[in-house]
C-alpha positions as CSV (number, residue, x, y, z in Angstrom):
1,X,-126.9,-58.9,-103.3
2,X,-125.3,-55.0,-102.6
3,X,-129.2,-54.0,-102.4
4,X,-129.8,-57.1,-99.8
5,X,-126.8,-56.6,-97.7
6,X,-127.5,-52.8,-97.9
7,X,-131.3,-53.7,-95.7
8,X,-129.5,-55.9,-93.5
9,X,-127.2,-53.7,-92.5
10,X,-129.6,-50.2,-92.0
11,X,-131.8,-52.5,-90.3
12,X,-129.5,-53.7,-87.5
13,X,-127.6,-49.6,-87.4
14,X,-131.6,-48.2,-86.9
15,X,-132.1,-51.0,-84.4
16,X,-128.9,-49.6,-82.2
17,X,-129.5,-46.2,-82.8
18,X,-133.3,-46.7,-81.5
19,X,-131.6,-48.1,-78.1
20,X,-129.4,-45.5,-77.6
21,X,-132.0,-42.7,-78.5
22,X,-133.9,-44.4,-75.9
23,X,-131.7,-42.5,-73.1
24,X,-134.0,-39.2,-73.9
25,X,-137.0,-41.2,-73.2
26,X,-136.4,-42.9,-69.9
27,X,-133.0,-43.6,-67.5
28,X,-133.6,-47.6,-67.4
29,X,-131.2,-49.3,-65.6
30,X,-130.9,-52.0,-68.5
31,X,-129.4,-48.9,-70.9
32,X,-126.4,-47.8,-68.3
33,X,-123.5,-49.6,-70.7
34,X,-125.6,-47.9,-73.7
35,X,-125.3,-45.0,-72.5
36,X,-121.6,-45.2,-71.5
37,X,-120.6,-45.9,-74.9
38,X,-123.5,-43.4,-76.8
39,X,-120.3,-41.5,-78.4
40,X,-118.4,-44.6,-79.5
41,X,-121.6,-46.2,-80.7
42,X,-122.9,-43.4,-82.9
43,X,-119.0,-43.0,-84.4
44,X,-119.4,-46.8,-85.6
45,X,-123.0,-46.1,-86.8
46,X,-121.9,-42.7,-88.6
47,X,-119.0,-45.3,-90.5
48,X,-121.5,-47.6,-91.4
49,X,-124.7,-45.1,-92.8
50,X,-122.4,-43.4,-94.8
51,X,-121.3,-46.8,-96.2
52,X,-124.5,-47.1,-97.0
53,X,-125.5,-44.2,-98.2
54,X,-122.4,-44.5,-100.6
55,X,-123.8,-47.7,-101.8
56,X,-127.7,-46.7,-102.1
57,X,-128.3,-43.1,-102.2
58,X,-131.8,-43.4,-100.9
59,X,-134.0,-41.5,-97.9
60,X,-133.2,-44.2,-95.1
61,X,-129.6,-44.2,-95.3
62,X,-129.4,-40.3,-95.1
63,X,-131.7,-40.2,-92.1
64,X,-129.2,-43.1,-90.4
65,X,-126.3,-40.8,-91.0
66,X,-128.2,-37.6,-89.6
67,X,-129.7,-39.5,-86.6
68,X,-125.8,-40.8,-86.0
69,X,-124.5,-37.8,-86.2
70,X,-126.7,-36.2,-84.0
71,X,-125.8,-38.5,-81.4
72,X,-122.2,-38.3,-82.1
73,X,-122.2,-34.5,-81.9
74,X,-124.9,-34.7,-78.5
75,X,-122.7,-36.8,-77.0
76,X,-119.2,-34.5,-77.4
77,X,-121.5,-31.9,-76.3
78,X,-122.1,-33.7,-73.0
79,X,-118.7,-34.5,-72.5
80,X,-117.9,-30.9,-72.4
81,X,-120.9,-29.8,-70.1
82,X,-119.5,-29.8,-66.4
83,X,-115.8,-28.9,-67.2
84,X,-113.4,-27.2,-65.2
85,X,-112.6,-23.9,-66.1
86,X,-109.0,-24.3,-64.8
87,X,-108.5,-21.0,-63.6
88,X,-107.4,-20.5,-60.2
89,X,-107.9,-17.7,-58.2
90,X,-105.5,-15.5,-56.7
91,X,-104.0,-17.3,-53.3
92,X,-104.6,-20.8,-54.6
93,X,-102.2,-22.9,-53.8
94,X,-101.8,-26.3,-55.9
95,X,-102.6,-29.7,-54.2
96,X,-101.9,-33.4,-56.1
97,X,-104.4,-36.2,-56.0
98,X,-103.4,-40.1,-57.2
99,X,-106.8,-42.2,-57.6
100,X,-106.4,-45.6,-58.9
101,X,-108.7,-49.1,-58.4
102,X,-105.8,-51.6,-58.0
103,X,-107.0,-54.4,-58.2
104,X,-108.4,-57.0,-55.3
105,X,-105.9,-59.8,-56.6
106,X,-103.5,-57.8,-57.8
107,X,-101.0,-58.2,-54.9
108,X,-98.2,-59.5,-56.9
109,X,-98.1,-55.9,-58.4
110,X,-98.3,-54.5,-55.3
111,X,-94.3,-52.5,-55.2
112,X,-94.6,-51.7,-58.7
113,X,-97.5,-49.9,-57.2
114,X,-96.4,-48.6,-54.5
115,X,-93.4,-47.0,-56.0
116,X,-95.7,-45.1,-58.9
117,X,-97.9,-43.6,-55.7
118,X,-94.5,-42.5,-54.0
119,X,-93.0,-41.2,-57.5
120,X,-96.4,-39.5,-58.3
121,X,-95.8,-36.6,-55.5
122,X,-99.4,-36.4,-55.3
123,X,-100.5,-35.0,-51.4
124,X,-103.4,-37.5,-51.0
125,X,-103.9,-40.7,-52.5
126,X,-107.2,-42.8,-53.1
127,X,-107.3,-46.7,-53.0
128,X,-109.7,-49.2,-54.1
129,X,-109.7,-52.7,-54.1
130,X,-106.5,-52.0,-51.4
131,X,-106.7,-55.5,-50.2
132,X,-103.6,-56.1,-52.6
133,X,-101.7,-53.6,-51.3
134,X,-101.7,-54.8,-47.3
135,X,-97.9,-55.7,-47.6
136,X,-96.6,-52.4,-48.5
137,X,-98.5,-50.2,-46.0
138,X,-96.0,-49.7,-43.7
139,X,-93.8,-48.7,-47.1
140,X,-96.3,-46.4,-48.0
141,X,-97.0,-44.9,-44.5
142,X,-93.6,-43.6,-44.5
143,X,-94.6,-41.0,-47.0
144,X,-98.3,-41.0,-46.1
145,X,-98.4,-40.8,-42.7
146,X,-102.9,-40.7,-42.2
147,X,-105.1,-42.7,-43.4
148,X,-108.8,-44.0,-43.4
149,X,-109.6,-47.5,-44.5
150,X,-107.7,-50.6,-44.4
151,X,-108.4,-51.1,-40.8
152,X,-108.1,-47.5,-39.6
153,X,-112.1,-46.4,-38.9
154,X,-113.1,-49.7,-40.9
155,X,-113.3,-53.4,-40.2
156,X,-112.4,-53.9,-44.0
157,X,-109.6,-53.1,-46.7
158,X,-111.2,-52.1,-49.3
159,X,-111.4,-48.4,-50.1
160,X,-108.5,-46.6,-48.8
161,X,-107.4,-43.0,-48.5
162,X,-103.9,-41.9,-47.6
163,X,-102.7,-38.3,-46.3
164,X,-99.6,-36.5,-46.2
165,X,-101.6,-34.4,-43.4
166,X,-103.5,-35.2,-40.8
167,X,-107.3,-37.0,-41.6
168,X,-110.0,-34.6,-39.9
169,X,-112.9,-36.4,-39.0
170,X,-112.6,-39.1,-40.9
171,X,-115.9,-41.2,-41.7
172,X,-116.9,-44.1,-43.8
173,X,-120.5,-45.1,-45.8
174,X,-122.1,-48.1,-46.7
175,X,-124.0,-46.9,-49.9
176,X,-126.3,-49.8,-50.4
177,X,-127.0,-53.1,-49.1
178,X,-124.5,-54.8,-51.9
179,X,-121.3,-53.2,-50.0
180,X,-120.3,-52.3,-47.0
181,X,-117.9,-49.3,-47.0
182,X,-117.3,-48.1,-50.5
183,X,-117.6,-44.6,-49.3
184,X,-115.3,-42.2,-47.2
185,X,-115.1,-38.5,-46.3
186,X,-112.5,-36.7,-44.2
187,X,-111.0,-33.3,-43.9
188,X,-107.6,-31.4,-44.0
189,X,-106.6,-28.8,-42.6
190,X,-104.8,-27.4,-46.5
191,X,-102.6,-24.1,-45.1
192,X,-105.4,-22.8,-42.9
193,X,-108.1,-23.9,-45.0
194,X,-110.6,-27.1,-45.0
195,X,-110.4,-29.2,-47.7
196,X,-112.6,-32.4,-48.0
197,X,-111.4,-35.2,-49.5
198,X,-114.0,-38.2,-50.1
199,X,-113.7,-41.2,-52.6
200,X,-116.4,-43.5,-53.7
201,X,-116.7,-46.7,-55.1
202,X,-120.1,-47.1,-56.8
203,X,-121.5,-50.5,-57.5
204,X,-121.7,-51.4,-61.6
205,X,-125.0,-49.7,-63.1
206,X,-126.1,-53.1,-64.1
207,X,-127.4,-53.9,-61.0
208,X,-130.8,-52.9,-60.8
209,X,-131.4,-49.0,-59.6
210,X,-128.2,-49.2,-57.2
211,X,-126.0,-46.6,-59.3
212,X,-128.8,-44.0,-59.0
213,X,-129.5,-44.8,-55.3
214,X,-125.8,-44.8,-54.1
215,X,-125.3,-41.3,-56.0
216,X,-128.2,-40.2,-54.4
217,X,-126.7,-41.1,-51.0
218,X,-123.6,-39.5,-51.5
219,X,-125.3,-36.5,-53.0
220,X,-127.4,-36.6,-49.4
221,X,-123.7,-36.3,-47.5
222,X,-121.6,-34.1,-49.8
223,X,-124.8,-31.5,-49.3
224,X,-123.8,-30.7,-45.6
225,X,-120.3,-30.2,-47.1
226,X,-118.9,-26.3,-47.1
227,X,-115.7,-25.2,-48.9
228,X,-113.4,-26.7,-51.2
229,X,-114.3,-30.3,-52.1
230,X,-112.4,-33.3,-54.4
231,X,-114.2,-36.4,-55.0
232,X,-112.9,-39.0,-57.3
233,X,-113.3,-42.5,-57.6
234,X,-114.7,-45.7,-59.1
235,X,-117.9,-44.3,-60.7
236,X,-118.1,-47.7,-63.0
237,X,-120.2,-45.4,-65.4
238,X,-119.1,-42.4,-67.6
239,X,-120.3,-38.6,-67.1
240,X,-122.5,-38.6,-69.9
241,X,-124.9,-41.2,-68.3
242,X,-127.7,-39.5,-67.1
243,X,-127.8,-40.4,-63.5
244,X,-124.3,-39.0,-63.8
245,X,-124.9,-36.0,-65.1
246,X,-127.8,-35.5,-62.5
247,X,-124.9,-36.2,-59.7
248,X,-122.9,-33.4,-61.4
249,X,-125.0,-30.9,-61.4
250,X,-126.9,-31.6,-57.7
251,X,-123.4,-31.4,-56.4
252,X,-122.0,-27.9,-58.5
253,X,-119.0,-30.5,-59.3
254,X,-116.6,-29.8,-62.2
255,X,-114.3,-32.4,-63.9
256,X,-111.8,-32.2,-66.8
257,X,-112.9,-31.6,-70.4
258,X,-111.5,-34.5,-71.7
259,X,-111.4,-37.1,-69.1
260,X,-108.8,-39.8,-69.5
261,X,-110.3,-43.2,-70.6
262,X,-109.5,-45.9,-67.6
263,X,-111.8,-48.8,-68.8
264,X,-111.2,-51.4,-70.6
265,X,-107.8,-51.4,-70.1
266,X,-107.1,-53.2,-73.5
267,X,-108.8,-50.3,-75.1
268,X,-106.3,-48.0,-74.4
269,X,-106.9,-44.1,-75.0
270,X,-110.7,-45.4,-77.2
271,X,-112.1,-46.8,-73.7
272,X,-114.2,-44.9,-71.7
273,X,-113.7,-42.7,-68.4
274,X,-115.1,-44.7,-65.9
275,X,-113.0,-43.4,-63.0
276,X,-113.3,-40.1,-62.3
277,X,-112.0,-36.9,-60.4
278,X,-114.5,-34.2,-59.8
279,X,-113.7,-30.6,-57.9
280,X,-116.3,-28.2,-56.3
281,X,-115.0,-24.8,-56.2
282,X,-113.3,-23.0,-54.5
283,X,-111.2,-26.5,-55.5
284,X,-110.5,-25.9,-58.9
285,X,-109.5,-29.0,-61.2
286,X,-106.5,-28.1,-63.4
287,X,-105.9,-30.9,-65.1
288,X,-106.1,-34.6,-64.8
289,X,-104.1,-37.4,-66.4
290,X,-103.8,-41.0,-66.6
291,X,-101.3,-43.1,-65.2
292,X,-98.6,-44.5,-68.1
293,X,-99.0,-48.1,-67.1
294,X,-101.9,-50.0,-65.5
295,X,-99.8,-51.6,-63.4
296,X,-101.6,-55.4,-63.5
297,X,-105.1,-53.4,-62.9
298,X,-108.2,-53.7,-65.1
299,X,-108.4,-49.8,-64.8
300,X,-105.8,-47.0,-65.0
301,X,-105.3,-44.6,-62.5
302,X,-105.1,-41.1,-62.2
303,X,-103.6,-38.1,-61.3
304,X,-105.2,-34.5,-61.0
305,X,-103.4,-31.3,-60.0
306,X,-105.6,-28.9,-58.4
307,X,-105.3,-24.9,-56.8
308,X,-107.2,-24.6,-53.6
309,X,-108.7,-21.0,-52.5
310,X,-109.6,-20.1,-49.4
């Protein structure tokens, strides 16, 4: 029965393990929540090969383990690729950045909100989903007295971005043909310096090639970008997915080590980053962290501290 249940079991960990090895092979578009998850997967394959390998001592059950644990220890190398180095250079001066998908029906949470953004002291905030939040604009305009979405340079309220200085140039994208408007880019004018500020919502990877295209699109408008640059976002994939890491490193964008997992909410801190913050020097990412409370969302939000050269 041990022996029985022993094949069972190796057959269906080699099975999972062949789909996520299948990621170094070809970026299909079928494989995006794969490879999302490649680090949580191989931990639960690692768990159960050494159960088995405990229980059979034989060839196949070692190779499971190795091939796990190759994975495993590919994946934490991956999530470390692309980090920020979190020193500043002399002059910088720091800058705050909330970025949180609220939540299209989440309108009944919609102070709670509101005061979290105005408690956060963070310089600029990103929106998505803002269509809950139409009540309490005038509330938040007090504090954030620019903005870009939500009516303001878009028929929609969807994506929003909200300044405590004045929006430069402020433009909106429509990434692909699913929807309108899910991208935004506009300018400050930080202490004499430019700093460009542009949020993105990207469509669910699971859709065809639409990820890829969309970060290709983006990639296409942050490349006419100069200077100091913070994106952040609704990425609906994590860094380690390969058209991700292709957007990182067209774009010379660095995020935090360790980022903060925002999805599934029930999941708590053993979700996966999903949302993301990104800096292009000479923006330099400091840290980021997750908001305490999700605040009736099915993401958390964050909060990045950055220091801005010249």
């Amino acid at each position: 029965m041990t022996a029985k249940l022993a094949c069972m079991v190796s057959t269906v960990v080699a099975a999972v393990l062949f789909i996520a090895s299948l990621r170094y092979v070809t970026d299909f578009w079928l494989l995006a929540f794969v490879t999302s998850f490649q680090l949580h997967i191989a931990i639960v394959c690692i768990l159960l090969s050494c159960l088995i390998f405990w229980l059979t001592r034989d060839v196949i059950s070692a190779v499971l383990v190795v091939w796990s644990l190759a994975l495993a220890i590919h994946a934490v190398a991956m999530l470390l690729e692309f980090s920020t180095s979190a020193t500043a250079a002399p002059g910088a001066r720091p800058f705050r950045l909330l970025s949180f998908n609220v939540l299209m029906n989440n309108a009944a949470n919609a102070d709670a909100i509101t005061d979290t953004i105005l408690e956060s002291g963070a310089d600029a905030v990103y929106l998505f989903e803002a269509t809950a939040l139409q009540s309490v604009l005038p509330r938040l305009q007090q504090t954030y007295p620019y903005r870009l979405g939500c009516f303001s340079g878009t028929p929609t309220c969807d994506l929003l971005i909200l300044s405590k200085r004045p929006l430069l140039e402020g433009h909106f994208h429509s990434l692909s043909d699913l929807r309108r408007d899910r991208f935004a880019i506009a300018s400050i004018d930080f202490d004499g310096t430019e700093l460009t500020l542009a949020a993105g919502h990207i469509t669910k990877p699971y859709f065809d090639d639409y990820h890829r295209d969309e970060l290709d699109e983006i990639s296409e408008i942050l490349f006419r970008v100069t200077g100091p640059l913070i994106l952040a976002g609704d990425f609906n994939s994590a860094s380690i997915a390969p058209d991700m890491r292709d957007f990182l490193a067209a774009n010379d964008l660095k995020k935090a080590p360790w980022e903060p997992a925002t999805w599934p909410t029930r999941a708590g801190h053993f979700g996966i980053a999903i949302d993301h913050i990104f800096a292009r020097e000479p923006a330099t990412l400091m840290k980021t962290t997750r908001l305490p409370n999700r605040l009736g969302s099915n993401h958390y939000g964050l909060v990045a501290d950055f220091m801005i050269g010249g």
